[in-house]
Backbone atoms as SQL, in Angstrom:
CREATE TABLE atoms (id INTEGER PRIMARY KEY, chain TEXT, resi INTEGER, resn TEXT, atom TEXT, x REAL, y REAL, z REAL);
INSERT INTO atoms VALUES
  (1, 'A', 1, 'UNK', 'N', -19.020, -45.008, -48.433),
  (2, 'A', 1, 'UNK', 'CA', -18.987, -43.757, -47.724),
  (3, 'A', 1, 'UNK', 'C', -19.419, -42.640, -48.668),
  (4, 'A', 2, 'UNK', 'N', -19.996, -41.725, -48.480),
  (5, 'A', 2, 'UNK', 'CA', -20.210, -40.494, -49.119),
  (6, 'A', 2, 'UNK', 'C', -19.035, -39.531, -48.932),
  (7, 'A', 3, 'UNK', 'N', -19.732, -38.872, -50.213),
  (8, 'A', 3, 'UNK', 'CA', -18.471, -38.070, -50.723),
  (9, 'A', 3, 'UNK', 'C', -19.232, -36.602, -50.292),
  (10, 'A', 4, 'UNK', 'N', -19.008, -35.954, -49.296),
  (11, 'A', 4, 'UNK', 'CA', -19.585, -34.702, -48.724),
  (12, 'A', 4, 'UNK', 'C', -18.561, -32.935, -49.628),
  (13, 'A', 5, 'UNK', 'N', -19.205, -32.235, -49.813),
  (14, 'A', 5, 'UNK', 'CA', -18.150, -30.647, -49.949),
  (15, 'A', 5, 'UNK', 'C', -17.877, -30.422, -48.837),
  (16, 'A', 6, 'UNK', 'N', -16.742, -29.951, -48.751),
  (17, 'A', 6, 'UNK', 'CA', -15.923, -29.498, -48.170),
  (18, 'A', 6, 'UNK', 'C', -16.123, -28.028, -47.747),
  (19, 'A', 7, 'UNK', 'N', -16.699, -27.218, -49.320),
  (20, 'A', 7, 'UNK', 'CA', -16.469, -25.916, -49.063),
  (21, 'A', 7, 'UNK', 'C', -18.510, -25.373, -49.936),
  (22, 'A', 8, 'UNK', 'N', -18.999, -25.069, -48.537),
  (23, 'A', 8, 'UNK', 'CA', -20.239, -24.466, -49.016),
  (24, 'A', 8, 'UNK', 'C', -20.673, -23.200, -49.618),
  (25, 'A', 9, 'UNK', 'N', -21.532, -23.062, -51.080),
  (26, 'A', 9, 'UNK', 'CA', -22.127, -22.581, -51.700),
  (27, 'A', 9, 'UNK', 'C', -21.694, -20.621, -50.285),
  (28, 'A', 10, 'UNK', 'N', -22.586, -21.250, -49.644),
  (29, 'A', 10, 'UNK', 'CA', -22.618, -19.821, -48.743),
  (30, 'A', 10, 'UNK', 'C', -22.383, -20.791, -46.966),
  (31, 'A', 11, 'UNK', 'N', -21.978, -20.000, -46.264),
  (32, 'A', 11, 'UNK', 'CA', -21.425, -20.089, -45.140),
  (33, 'A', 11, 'UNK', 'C', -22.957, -20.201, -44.216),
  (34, 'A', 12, 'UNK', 'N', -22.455, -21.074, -43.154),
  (35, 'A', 12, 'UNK', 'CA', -23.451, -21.123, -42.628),
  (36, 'A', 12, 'UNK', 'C', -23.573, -20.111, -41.471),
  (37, 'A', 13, 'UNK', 'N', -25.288, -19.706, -41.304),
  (38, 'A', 13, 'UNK', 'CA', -25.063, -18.319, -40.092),
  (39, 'A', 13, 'UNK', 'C', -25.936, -18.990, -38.820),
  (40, 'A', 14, 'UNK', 'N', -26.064, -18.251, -38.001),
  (41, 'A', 14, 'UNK', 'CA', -26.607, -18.875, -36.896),
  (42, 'A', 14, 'UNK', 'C', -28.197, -18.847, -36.803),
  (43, 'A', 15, 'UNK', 'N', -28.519, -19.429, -35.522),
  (44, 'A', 15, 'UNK', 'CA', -27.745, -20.340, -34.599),
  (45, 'A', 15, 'UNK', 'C', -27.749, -21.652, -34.988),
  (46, 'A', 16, 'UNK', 'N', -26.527, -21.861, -34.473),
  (47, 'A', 16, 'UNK', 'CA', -25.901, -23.679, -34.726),
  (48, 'A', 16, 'UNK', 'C', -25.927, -24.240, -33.714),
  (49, 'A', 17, 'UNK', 'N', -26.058, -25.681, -33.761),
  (50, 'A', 17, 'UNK', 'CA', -26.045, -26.483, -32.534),
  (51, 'A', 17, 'UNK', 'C', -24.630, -27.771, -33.277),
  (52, 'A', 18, 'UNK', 'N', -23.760, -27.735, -32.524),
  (53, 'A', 18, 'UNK', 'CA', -22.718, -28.839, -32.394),
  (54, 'A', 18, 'UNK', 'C', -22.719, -29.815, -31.802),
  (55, 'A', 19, 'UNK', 'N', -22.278, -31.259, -32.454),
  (56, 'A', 19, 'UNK', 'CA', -21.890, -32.413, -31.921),
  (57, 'A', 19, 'UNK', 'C', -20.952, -32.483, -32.552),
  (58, 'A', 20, 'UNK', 'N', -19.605, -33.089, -31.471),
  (59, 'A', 20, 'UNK', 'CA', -18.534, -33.661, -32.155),
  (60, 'A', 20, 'UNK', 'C', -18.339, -34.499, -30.984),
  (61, 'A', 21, 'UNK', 'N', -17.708, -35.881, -31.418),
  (62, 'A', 21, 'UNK', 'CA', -17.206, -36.933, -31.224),
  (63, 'A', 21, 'UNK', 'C', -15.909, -37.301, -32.029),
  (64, 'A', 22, 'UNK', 'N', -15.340, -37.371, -30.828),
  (65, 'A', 22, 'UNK', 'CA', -13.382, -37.931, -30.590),
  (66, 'A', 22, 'UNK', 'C', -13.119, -38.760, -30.512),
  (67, 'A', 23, 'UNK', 'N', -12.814, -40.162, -31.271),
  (68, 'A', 23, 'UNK', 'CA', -12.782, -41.491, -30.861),
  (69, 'A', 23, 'UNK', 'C', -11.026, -41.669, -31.468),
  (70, 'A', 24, 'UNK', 'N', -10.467, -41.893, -30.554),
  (71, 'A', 24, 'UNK', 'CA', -9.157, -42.653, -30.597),
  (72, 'A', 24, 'UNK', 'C', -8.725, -43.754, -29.992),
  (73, 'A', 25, 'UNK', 'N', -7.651, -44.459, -30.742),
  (74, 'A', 25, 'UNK', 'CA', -7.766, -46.273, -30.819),
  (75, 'A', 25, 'UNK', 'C', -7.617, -46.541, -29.507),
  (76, 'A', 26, 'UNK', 'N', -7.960, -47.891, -29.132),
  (77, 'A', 26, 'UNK', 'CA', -7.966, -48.396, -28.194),
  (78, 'A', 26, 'UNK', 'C', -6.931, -49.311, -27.708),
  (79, 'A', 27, 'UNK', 'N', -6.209, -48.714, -26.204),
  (80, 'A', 27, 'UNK', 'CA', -4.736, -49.139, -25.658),
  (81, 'A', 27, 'UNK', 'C', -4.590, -50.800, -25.789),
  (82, 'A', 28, 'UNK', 'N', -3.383, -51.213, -26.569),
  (83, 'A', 28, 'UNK', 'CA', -3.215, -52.619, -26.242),
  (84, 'A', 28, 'UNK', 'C', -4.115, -53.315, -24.546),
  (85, 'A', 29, 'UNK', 'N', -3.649, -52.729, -23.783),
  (86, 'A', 29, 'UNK', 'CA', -4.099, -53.172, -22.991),
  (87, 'A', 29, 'UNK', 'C', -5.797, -53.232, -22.087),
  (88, 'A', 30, 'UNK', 'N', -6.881, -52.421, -23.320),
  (89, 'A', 30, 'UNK', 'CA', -7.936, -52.487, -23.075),
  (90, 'A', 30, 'UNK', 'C', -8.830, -52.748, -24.062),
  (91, 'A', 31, 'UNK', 'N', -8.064, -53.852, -25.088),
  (92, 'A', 31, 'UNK', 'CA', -9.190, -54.227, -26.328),
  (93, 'A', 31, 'UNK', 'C', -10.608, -54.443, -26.621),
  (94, 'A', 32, 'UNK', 'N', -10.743, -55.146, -25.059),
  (95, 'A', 32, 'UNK', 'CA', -12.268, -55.967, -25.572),
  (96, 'A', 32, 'UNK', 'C', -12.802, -54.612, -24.859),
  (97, 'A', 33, 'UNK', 'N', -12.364, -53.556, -24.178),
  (98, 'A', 33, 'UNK', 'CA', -13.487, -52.548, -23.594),
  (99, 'A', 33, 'UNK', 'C', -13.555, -51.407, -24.291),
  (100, 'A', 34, 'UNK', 'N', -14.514, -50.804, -24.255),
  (101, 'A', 34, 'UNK', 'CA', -14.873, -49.263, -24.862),
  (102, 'A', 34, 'UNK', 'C', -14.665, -48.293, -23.837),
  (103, 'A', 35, 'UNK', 'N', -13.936, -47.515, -23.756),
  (104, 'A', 35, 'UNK', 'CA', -13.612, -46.769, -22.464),
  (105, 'A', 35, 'UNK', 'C', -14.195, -45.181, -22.734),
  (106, 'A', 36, 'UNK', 'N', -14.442, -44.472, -22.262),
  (107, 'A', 36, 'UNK', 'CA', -14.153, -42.864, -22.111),
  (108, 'A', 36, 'UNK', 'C', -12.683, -42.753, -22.160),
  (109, 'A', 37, 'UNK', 'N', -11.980, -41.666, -22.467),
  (110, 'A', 37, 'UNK', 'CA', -10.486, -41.505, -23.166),
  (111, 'A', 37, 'UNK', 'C', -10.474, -39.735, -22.020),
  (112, 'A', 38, 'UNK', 'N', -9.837, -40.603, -21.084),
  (113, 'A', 38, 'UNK', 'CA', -9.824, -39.934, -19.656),
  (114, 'A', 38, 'UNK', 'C', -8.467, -39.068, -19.795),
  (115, 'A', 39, 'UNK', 'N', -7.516, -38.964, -21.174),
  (116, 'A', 39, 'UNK', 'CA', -6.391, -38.160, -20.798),
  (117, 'A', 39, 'UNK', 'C', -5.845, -36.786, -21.746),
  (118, 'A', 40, 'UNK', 'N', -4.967, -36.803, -22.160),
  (119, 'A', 40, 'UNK', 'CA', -4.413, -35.261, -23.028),
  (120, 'A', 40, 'UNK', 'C', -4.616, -36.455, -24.369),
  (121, 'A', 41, 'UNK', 'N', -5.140, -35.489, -25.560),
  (122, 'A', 41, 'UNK', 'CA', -5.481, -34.105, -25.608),
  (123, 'A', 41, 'UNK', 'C', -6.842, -33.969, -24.369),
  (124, 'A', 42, 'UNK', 'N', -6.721, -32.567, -23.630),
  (125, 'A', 42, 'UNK', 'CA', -7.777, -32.049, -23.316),
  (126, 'A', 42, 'UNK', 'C', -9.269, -31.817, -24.175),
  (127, 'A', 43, 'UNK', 'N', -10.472, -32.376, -23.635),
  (128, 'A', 43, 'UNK', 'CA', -11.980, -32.064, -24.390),
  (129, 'A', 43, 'UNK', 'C', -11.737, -30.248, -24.913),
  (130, 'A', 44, 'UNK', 'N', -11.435, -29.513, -23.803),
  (131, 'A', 44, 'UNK', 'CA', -11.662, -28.361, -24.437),
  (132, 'A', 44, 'UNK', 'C', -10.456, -27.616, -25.226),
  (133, 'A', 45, 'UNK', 'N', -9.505, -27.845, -25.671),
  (134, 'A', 45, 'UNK', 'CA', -8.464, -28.111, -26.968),
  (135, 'A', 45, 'UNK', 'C', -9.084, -28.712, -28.204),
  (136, 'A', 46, 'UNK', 'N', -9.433, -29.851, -28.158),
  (137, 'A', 46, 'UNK', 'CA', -9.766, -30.355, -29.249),
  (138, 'A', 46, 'UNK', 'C', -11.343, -29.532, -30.341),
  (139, 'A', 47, 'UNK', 'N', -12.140, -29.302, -28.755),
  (140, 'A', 47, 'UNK', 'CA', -13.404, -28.693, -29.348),
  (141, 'A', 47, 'UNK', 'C', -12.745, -27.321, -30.130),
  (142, 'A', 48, 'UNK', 'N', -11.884, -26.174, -29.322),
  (143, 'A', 48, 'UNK', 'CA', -11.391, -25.652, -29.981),
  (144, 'A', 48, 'UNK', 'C', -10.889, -25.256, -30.996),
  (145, 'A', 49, 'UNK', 'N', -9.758, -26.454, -31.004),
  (146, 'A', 49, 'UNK', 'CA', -9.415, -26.907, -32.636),
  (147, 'A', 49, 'UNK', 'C', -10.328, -26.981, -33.965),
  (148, 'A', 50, 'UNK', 'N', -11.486, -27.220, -33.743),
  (149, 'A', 50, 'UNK', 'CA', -12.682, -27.985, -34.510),
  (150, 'A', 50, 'UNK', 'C', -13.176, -27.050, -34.460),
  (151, 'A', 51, 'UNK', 'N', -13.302, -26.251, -33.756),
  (152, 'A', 51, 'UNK', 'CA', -14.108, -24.685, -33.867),
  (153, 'A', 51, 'UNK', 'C', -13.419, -23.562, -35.129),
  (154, 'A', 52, 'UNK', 'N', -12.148, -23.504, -35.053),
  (155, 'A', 52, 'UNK', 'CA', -10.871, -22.824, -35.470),
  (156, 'A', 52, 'UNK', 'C', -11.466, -23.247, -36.752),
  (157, 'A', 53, 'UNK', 'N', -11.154, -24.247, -36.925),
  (158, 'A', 53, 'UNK', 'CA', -10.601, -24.799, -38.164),
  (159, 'A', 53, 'UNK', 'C', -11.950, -24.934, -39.203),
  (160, 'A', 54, 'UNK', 'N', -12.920, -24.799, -38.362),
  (161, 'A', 54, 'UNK', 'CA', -13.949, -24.555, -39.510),
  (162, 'A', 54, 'UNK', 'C', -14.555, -23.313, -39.481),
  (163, 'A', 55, 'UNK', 'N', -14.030, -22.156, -39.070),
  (164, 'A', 55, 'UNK', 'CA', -14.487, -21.107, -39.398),
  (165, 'A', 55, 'UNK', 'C', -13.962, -20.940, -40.768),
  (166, 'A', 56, 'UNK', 'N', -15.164, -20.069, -41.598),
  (167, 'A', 56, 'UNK', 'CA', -14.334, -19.436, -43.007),
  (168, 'A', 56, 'UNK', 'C', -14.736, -20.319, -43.365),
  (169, 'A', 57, 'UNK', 'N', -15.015, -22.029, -43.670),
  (170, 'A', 57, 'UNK', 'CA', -15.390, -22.838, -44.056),
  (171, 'A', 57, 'UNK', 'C', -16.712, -23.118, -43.772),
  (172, 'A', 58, 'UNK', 'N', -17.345, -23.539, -42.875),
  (173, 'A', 58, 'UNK', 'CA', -19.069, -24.051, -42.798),
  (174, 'A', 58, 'UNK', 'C', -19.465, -22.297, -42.052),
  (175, 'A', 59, 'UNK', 'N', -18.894, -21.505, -41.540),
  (176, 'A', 59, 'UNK', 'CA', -19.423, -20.427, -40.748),
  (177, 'A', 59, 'UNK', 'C', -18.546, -19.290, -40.587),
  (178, 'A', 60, 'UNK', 'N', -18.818, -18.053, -40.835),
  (179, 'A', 60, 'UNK', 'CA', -18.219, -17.202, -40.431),
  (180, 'A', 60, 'UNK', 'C', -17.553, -16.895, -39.280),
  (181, 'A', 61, 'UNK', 'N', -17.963, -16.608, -38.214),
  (182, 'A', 61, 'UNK', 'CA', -17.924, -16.733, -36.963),
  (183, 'A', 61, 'UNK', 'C', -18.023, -17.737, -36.210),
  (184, 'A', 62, 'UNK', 'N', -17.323, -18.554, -34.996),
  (185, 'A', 62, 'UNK', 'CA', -18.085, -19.680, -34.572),
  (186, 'A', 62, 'UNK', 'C', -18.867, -18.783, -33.165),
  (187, 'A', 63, 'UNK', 'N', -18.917, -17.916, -32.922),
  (188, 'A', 63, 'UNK', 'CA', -20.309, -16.796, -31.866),
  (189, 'A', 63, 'UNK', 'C', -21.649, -17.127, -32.733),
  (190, 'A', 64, 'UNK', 'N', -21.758, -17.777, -33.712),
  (191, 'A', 64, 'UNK', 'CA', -23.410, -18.653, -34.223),
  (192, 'A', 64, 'UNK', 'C', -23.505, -19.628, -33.607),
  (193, 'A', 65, 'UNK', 'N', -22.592, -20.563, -32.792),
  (194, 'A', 65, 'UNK', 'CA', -22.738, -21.725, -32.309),
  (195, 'A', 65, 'UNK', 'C', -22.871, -21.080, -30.931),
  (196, 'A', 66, 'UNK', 'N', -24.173, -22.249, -30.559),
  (197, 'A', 66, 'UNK', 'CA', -25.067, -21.501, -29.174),
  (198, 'A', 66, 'UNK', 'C', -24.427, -22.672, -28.303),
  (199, 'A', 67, 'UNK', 'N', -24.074, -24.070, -28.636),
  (200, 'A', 67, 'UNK', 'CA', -24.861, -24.992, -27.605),
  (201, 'A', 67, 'UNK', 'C', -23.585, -26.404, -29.127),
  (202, 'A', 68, 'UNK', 'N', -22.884, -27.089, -27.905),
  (203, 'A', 68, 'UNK', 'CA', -22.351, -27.989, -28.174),
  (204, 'A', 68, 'UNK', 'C', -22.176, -28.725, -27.303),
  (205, 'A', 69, 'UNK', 'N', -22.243, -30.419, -28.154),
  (206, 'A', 69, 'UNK', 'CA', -21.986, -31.427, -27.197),
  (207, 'A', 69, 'UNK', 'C', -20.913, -32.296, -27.533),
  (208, 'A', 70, 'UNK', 'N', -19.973, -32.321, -26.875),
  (209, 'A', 70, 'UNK', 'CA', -18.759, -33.332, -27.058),
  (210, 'A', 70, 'UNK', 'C', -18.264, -34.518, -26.151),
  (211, 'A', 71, 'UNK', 'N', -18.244, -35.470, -26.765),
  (212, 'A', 71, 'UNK', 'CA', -17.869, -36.826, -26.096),
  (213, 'A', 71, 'UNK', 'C', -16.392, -37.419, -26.408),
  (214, 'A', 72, 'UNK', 'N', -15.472, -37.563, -25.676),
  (215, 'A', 72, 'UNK', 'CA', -13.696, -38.569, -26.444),
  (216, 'A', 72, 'UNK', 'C', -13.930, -39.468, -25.627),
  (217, 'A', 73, 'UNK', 'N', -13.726, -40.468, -26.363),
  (218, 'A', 73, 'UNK', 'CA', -13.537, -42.057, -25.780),
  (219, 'A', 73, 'UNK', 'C', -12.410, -42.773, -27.119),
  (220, 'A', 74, 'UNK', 'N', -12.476, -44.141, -26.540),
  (221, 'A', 74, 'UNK', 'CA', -11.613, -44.961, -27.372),
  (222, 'A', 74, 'UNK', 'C', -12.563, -45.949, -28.476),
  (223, 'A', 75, 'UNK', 'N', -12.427, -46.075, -29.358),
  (224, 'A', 75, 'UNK', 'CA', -12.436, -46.899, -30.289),
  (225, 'A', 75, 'UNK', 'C', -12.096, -47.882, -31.465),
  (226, 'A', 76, 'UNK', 'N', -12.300, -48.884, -31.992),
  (227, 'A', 76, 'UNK', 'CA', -11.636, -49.578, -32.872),
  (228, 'A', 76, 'UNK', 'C', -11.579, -48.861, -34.385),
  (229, 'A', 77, 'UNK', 'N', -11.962, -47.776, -34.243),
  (230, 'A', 77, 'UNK', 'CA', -12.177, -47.303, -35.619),
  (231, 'A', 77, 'UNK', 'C', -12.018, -45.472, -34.995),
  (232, 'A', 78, 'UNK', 'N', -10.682, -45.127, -34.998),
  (233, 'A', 78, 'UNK', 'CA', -10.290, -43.819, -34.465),
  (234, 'A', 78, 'UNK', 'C', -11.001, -42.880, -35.281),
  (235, 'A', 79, 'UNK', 'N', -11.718, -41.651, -34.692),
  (236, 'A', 79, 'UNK', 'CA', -12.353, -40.758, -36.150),
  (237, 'A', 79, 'UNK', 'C', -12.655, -39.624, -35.146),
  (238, 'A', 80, 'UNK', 'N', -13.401, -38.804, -35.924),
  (239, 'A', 80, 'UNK', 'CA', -14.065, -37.471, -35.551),
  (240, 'A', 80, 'UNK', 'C', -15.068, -37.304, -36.387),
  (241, 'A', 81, 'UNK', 'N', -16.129, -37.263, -35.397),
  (242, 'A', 81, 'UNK', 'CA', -17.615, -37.310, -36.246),
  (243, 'A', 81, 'UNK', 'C', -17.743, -35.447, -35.195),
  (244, 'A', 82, 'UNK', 'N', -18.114, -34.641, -36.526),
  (245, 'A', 82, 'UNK', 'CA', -18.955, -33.890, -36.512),
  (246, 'A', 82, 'UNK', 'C', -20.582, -33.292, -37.509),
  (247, 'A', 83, 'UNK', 'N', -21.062, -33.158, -36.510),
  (248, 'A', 83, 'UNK', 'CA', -22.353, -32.899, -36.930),
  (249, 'A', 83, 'UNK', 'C', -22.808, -31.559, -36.403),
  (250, 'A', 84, 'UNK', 'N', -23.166, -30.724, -37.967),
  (251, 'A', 84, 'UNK', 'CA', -23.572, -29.358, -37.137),
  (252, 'A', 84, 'UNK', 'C', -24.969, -29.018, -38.213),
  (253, 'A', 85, 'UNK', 'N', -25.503, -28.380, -37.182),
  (254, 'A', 85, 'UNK', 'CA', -27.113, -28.142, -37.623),
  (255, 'A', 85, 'UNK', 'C', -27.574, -26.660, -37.699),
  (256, 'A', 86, 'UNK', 'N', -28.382, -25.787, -38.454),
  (257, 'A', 86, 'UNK', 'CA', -28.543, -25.160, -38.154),
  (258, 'A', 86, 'UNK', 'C', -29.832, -24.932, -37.390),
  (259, 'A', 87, 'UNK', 'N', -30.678, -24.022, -36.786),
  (260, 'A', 87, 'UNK', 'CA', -31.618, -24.111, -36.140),
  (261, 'A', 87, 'UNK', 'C', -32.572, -22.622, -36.272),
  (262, 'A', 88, 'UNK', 'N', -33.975, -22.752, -36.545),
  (263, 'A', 88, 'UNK', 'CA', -34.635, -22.349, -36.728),
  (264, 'A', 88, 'UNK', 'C', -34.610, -21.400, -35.670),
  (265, 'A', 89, 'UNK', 'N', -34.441, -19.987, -35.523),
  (266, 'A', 89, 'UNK', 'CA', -34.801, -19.388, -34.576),
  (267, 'A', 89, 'UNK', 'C', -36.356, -18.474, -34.832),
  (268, 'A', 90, 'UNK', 'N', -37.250, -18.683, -34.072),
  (269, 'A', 90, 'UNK', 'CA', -38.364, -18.393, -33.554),
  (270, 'A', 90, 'UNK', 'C', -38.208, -17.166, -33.393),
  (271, 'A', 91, 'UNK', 'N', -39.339, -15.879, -33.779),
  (272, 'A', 91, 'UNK', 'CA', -39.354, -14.931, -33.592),
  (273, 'A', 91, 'UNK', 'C', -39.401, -14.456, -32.189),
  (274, 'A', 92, 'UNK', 'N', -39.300, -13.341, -31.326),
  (275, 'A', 92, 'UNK', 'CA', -39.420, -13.108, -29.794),
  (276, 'A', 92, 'UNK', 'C', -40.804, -12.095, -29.733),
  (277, 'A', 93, 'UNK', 'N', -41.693, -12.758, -28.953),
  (278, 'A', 93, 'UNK', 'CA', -42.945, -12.169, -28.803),
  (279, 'A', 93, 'UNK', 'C', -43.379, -11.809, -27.697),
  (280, 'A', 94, 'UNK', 'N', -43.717, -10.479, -27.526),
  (281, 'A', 94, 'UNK', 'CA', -43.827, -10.299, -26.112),
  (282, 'A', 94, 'UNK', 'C', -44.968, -10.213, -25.970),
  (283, 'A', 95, 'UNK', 'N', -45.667, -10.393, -24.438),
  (284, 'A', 95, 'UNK', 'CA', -47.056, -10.839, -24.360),
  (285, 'A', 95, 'UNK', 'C', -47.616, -9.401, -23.160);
């Protein structure tokens, strides 16, 4: 596994695009399947949380993040994968 910082040189500014993925273990009673994770915590709590908690750390503000995608399901290997990008914004040209 790589060993990533924690805490960046300079903060990241916008715009950001988010992915995070919620994977928690899978119920005795649905081993061999991969399910969507249909109950509490709520998707929009958790994104929250993950928003919170990395401000001051990867971003000042999370109002740089334009556009996120989040998935919770179950898995054999419980985690939280986030991935955040920043994105080139294009000048505005009027014609």
């Amino acid at each position: 596994m790589k060993n990533y910082p924690i805490f960046q040189e300079e903060l990241l500014q916008g715009p950001l695009a988010l992915t995070l993925e919620f994977y928690f273990p899978i119920p005795k009673n649905k081993k061999n399947t991969i399910l969507y994770h249909p109950k509490r915590p709520d998707l929009d709590n958790l994104i929250k949380f993950i928003l919170d908690v990395m401000t001051d750390i990867l971003y000042k503000d999370d109002a740089y993040i334009y556009k996120i995608n989040a998935i919770k399901c179950y898995d054999k290997n419980p985690r939280t994968n986030v991935i955040i990008k920043e994105v080139n914004q294009l000048p505005f040209k009027e014609e």
